[in-house]
RODORO-87772 format. One line per field, with one value per residue: residue in one letter; residue number from 0; x, y, z of N, C-alpha, C in turn. Coordinates in Angstrom, 2 decimals. Layout:
ronu: (a/...) $
torse: (NUM/...) $
n_east: (X/...) $
n_north: (Y/...) $
n_up: (Z/...) $
ca_east: (X/...) $
ca_north: (Y/...) $
ca_up: (Z/...) $
c_east: (X/...) $
c_north: (Y/...) $
c_up: (Z/...) $
% end
This chain:
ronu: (x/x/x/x/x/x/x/x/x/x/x/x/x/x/x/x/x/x/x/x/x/x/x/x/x/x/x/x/x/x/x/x/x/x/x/x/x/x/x/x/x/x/x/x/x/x/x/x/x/x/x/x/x/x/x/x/x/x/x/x/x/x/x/x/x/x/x/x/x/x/x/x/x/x/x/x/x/x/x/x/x/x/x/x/x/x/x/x/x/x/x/x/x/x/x/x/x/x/x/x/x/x/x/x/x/x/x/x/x/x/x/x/x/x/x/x/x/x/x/x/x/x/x/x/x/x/x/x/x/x/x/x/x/x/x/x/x/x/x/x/x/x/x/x/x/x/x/x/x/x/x/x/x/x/x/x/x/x/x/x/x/x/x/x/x/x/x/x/x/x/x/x/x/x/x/x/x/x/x/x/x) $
torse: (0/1/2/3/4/5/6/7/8/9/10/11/12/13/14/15/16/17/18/19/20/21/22/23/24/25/26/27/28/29/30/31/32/33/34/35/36/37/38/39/40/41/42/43/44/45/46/47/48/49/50/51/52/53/54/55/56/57/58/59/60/61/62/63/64/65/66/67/68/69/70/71/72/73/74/75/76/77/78/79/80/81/82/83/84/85/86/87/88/89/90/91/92/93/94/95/96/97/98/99/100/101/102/103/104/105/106/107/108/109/110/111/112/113/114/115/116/117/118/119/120/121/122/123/124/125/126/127/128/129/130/131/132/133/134/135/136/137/138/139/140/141/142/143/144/145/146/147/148/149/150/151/152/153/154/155/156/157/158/159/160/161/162/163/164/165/166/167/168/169/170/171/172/173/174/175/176/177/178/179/180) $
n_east: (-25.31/-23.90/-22.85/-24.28/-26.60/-28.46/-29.41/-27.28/-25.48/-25.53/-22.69/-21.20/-21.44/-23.40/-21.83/-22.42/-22.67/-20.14/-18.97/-19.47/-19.30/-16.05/-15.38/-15.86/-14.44/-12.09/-11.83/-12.66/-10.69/-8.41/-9.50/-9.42/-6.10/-5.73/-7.01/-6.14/-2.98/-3.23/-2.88/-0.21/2.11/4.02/3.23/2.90/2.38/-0.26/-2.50/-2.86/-4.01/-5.85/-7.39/-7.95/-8.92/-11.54/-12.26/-12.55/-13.76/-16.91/-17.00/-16.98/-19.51/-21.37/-21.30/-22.25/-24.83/-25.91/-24.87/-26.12/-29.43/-29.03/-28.72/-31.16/-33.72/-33.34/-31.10/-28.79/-27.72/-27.80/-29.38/-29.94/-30.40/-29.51/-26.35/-26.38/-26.52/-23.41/-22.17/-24.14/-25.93/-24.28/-23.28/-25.29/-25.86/-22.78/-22.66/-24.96/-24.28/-22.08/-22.55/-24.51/-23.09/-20.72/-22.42/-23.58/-20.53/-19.73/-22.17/-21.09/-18.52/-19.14/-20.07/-18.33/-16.63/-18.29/-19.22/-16.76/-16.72/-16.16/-16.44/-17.50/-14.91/-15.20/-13.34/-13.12/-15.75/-17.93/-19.16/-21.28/-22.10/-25.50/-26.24/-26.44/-23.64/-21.36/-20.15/-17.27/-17.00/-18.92/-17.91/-15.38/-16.62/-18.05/-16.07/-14.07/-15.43/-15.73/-13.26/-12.91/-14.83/-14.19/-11.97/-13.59/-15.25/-12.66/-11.28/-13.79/-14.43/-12.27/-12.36/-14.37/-13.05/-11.34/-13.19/-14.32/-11.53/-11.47/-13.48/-12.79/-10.21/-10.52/-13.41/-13.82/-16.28/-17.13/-18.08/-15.97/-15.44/-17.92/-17.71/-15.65/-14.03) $
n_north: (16.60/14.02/11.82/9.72/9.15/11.53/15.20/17.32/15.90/16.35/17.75/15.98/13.37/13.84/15.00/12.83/10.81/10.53/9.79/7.98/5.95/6.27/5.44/3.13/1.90/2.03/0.80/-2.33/-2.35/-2.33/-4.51/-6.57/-7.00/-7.09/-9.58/-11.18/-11.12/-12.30/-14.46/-14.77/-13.67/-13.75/-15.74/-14.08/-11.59/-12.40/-12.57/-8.99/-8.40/-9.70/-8.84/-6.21/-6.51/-7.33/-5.48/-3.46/-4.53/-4.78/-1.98/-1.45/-3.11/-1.62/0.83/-0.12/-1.11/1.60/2.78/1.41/1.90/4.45/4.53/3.26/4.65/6.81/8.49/9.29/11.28/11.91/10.51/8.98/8.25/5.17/4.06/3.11/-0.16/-2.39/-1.56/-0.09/-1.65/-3.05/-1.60/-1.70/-4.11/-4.60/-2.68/-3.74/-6.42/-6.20/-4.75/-7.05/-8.82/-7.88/-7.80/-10.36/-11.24/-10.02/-11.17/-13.59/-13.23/-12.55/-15.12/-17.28/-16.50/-16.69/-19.66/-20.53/-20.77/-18.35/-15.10/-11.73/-9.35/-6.04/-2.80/-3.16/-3.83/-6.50/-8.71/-11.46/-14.77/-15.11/-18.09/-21.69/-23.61/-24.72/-27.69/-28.42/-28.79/-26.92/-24.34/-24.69/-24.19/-21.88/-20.47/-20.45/-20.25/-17.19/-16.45/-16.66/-15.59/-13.14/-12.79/-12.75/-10.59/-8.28/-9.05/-8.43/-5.47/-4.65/-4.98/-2.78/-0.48/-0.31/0.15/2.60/4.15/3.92/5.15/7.90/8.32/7.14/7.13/9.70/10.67/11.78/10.31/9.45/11.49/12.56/10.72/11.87/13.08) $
n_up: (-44.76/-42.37/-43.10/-41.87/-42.55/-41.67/-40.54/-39.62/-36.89/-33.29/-31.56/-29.85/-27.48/-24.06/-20.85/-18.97/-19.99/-21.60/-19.59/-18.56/-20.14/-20.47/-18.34/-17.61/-19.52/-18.79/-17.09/-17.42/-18.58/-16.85/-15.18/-17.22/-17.16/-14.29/-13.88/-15.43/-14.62/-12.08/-11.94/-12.44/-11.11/-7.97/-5.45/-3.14/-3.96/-5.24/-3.84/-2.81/-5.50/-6.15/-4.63/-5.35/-7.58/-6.74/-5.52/-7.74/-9.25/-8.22/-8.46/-10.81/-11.37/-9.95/-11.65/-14.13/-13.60/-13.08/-15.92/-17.59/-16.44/-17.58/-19.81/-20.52/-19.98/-21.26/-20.99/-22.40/-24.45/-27.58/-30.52/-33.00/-36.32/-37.64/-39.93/-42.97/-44.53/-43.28/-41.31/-40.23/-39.22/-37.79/-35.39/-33.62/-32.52/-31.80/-29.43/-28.31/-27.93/-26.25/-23.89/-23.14/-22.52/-20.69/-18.13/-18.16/-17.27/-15.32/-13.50/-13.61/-12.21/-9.37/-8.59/-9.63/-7.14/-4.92/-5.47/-4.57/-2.16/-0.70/0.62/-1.59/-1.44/-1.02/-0.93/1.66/2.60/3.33/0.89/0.97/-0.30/-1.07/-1.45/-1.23/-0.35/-3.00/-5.75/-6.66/-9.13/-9.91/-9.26/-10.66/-13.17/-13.00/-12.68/-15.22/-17.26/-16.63/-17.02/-19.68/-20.86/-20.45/-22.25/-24.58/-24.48/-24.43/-26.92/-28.31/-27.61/-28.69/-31.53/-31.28/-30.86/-32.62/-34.76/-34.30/-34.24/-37.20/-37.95/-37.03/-37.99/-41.35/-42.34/-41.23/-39.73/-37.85/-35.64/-33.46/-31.83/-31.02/-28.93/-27.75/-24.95) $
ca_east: (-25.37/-22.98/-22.54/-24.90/-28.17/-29.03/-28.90/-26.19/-25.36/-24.60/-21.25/-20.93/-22.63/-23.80/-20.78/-22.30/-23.06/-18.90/-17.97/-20.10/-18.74/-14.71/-14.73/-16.31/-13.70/-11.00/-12.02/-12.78/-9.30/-7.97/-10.15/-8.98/-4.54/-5.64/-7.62/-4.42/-1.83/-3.43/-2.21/0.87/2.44/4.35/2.71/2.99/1.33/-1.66/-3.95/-3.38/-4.32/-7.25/-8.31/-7.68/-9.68/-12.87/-13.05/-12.63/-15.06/-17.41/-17.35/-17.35/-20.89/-22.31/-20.84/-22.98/-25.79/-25.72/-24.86/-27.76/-30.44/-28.71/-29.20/-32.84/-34.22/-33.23/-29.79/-27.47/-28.06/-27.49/-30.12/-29.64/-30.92/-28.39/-26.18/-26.76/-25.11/-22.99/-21.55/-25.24/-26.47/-23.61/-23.04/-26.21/-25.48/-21.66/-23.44/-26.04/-23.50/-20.98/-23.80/-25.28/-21.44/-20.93/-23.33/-22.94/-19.04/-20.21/-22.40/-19.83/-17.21/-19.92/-20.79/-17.08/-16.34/-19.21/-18.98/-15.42/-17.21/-15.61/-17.82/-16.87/-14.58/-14.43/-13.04/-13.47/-17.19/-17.68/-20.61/-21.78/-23.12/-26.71/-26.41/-25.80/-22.68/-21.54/-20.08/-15.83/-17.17/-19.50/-16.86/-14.55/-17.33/-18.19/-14.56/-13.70/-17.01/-15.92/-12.29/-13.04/-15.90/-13.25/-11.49/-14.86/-15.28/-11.72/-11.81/-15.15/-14.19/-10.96/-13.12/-15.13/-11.73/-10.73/-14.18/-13.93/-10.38/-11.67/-14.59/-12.36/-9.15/-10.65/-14.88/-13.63/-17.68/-17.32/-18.34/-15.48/-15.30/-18.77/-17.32/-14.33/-13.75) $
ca_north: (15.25/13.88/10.02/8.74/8.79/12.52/15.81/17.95/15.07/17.11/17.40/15.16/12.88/14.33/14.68/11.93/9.40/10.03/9.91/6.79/5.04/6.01/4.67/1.34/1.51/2.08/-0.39/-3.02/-3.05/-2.90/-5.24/-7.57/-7.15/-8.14/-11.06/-12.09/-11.22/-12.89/-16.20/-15.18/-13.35/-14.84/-15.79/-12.52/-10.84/-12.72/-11.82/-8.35/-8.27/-10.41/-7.84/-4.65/-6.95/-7.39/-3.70/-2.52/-5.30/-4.48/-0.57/-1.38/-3.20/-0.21/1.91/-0.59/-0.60/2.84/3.17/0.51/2.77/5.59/4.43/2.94/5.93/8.38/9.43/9.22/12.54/11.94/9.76/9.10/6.91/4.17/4.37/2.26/-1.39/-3.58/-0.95/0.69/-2.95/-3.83/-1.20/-2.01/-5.50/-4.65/-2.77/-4.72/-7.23/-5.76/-4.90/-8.77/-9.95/-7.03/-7.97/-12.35/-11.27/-9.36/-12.09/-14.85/-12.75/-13.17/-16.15/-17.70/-16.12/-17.33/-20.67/-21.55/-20.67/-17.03/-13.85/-10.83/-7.94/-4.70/-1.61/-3.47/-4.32/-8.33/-8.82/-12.86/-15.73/-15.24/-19.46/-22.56/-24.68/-25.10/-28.34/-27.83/-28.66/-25.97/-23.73/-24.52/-23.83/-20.51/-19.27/-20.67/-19.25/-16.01/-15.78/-17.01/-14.43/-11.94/-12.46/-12.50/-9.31/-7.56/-9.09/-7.25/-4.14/-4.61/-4.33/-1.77/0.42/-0.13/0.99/3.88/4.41/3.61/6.74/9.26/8.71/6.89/7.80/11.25/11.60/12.61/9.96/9.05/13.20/12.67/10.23/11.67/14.54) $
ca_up: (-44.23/-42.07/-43.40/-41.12/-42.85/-40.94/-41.37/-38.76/-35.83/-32.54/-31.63/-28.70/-26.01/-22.81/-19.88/-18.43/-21.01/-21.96/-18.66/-18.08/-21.42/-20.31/-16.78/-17.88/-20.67/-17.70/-15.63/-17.94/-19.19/-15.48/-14.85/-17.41/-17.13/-13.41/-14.27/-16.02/-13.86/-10.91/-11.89/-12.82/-10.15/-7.57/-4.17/-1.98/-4.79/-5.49/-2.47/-2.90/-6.46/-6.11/-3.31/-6.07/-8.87/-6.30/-5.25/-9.00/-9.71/-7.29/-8.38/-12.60/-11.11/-9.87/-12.74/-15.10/-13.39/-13.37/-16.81/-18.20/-16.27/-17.68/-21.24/-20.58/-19.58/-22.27/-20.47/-23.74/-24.98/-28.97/-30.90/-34.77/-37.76/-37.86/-40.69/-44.15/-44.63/-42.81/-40.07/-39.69/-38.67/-36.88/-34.31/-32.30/-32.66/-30.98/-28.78/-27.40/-27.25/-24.98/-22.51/-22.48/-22.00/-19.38/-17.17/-17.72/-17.07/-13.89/-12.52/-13.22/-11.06/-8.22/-8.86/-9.34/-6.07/-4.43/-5.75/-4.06/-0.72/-0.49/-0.20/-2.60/-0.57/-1.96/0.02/2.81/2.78/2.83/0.15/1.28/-1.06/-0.92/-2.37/-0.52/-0.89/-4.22/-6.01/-7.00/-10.25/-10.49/-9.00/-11.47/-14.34/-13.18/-13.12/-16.37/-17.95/-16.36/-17.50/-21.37/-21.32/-20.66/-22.89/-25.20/-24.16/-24.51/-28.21/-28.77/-27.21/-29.60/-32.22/-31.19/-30.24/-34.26/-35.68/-33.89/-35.15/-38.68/-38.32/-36.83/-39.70/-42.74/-42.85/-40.87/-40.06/-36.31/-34.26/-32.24/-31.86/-30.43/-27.31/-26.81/-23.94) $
c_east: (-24.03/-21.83/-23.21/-26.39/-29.18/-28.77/-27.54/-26.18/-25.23/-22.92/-20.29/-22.09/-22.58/-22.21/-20.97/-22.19/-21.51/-18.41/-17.91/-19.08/-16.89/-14.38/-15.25/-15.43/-12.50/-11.32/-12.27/-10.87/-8.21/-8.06/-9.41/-7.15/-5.11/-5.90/-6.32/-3.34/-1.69/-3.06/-1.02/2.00/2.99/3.30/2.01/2.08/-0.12/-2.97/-4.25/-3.73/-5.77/-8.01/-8.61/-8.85/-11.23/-13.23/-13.54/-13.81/-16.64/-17.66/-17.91/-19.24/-21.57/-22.29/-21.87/-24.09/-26.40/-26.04/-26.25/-28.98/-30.32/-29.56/-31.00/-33.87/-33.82/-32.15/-29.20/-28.80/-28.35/-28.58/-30.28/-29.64/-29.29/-27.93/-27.10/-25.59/-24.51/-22.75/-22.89/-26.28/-25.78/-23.19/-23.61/-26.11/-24.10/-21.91/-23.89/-25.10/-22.71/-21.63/-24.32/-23.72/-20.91/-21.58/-23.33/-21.76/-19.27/-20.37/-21.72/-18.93/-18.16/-19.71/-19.31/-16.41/-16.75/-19.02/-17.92/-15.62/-16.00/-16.72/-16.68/-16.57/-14.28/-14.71/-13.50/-14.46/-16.99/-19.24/-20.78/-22.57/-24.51/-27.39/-25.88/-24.41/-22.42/-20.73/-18.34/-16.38/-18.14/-18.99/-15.71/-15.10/-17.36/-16.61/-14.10/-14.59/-16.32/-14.33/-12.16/-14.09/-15.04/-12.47/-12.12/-14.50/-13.77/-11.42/-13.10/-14.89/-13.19/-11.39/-13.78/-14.52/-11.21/-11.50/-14.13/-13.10/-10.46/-12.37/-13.80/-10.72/-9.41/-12.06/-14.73/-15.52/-18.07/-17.70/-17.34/-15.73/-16.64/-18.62/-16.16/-14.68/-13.70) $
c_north: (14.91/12.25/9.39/8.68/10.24/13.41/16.27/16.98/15.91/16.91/16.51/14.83/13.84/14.30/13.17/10.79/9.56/9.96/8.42/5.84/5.09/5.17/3.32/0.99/1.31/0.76/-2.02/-3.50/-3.21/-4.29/-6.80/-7.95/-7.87/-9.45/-11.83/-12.13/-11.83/-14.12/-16.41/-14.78/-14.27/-14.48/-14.50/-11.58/-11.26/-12.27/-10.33/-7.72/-8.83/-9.37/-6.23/-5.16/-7.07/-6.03/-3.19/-3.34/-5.22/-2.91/-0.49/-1.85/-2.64/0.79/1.26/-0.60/0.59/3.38/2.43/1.37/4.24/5.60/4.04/3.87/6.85/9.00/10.15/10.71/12.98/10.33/10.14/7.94/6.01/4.19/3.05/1.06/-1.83/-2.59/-0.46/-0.40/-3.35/-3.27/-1.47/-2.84/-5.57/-4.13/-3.02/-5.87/-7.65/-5.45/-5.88/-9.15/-8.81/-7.72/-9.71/-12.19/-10.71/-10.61/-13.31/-14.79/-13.02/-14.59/-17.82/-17.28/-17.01/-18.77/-21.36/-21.03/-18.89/-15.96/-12.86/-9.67/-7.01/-3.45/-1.71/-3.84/-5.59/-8.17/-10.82/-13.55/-15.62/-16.95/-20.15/-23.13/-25.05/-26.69/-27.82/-27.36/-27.22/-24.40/-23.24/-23.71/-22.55/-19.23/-19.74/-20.02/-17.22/-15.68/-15.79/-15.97/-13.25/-11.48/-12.30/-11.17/-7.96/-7.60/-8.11/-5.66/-3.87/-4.21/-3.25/-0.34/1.01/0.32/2.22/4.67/4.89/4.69/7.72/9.49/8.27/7.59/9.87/11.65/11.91/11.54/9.48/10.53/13.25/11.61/10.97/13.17/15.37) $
c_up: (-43.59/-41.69/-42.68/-41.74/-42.06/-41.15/-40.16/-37.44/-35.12/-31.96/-30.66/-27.55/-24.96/-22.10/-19.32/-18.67/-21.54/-20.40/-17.99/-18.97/-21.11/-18.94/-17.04/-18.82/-19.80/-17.45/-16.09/-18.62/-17.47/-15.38/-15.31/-17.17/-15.46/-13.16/-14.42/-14.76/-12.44/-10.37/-12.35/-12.75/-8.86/-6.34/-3.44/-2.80/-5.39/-4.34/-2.84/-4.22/-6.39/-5.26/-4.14/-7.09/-8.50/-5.94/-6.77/-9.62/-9.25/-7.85/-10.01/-12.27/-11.00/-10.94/-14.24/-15.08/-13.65/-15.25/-17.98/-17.85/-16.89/-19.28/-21.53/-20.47/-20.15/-22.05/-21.67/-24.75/-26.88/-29.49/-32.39/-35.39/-37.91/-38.82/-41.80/-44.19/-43.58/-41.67/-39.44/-39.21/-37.72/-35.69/-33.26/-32.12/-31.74/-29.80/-27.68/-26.65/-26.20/-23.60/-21.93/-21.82/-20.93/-18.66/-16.85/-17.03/-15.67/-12.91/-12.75/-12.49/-9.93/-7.58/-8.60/-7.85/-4.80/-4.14/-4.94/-2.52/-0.59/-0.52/-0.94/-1.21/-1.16/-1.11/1.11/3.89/2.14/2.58/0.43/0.20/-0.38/-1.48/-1.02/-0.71/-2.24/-4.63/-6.30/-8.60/-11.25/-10.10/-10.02/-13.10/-14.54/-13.58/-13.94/-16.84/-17.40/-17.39/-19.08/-21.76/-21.09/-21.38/-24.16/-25.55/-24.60/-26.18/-29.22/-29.02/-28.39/-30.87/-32.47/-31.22/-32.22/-35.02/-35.51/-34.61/-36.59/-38.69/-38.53/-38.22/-41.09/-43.32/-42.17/-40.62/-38.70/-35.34/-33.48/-31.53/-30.87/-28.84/-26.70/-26.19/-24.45) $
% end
């Protein structure tokens, strides 16, 4: 047994299902130091940060997409009885989670974009509000909603970064061993 409730786990995900899970792990933490640093940079540097945060934003989109059809469809190569107790409840639960707040955190970057009459530019393709005119107020909503869900999200992940941690040096029962390269 190999602490999970199974008998021999295999010894790692697919190439693609870790390759999927590190570049969304990249890009998500990009993602967020730019978030931050966008407002707190002087002048000269805000444009072309904002212009690095919509391409990489713009590509983590496709990379999620991607990776959601990947998982819906049987991609993820490793499938195993959830453990027992509080961690064997709570992984799908962290999860699921990080995927719903992925994807809200996605379309709020749109959406906040959108909203202040701007279309989204990334690598030099101008993506256009498919919306009318928005309100300041509902401008201001979406990009507050977006940057508090980011930091949601980086919290989560933070978590998720330390369970990990916790398998591979205290339970020692292989699954970080099974994401990593």
């Amino acid at each position: 047994m190999d602490g999970m409730g199974v008998g021999v786990a295999p010894v790692r995900y697919s190439v693609e299902t870790r390759w999927l899970h590190w570049s969304c792990a990249w890009l998500i933490g990009a993602q967020f130091v730019l978030g931050e640093a966008m407002h707190r940079v002087p002048r000269a540097l805000h444009g072309p940060i904002v212009s690095v945060h919509l391409s990489l934003g713009v590509l983590l989109a496709a990379l999620f997409v991607t990776r959601v059809a990947w998982r819906v469809t049987g991609g993820r190569a490793i499938r195993f009885a959830a453990g027992t107790g509080l961690a064997g409840r709570a992984a799908p639960l962290v999860h699921g989670g990080l995927y719903l707040m992925l994807g809200v955190e996605i379309a709020l970057g749109y959406l906040a974009r959108w909203s202040g009459g701007n279309p989204v530019e990334a690598f030099g393709a101008v993506i256009r509000s498919p919306f009318g005119p928005m309100s300041r107020e509902t401008h201001h909503l979406f990009g507050s909603a977006h940057g508090w869900l980011a930091w949601a999200i980086i919290v989560l992940a933070g978590g998720h970064g330390a369970a990990a941690l916790y398998h591979a040096r205290v339970a020692r029962d292989g699954v970080l061993r099974r994401m990593w390269a």
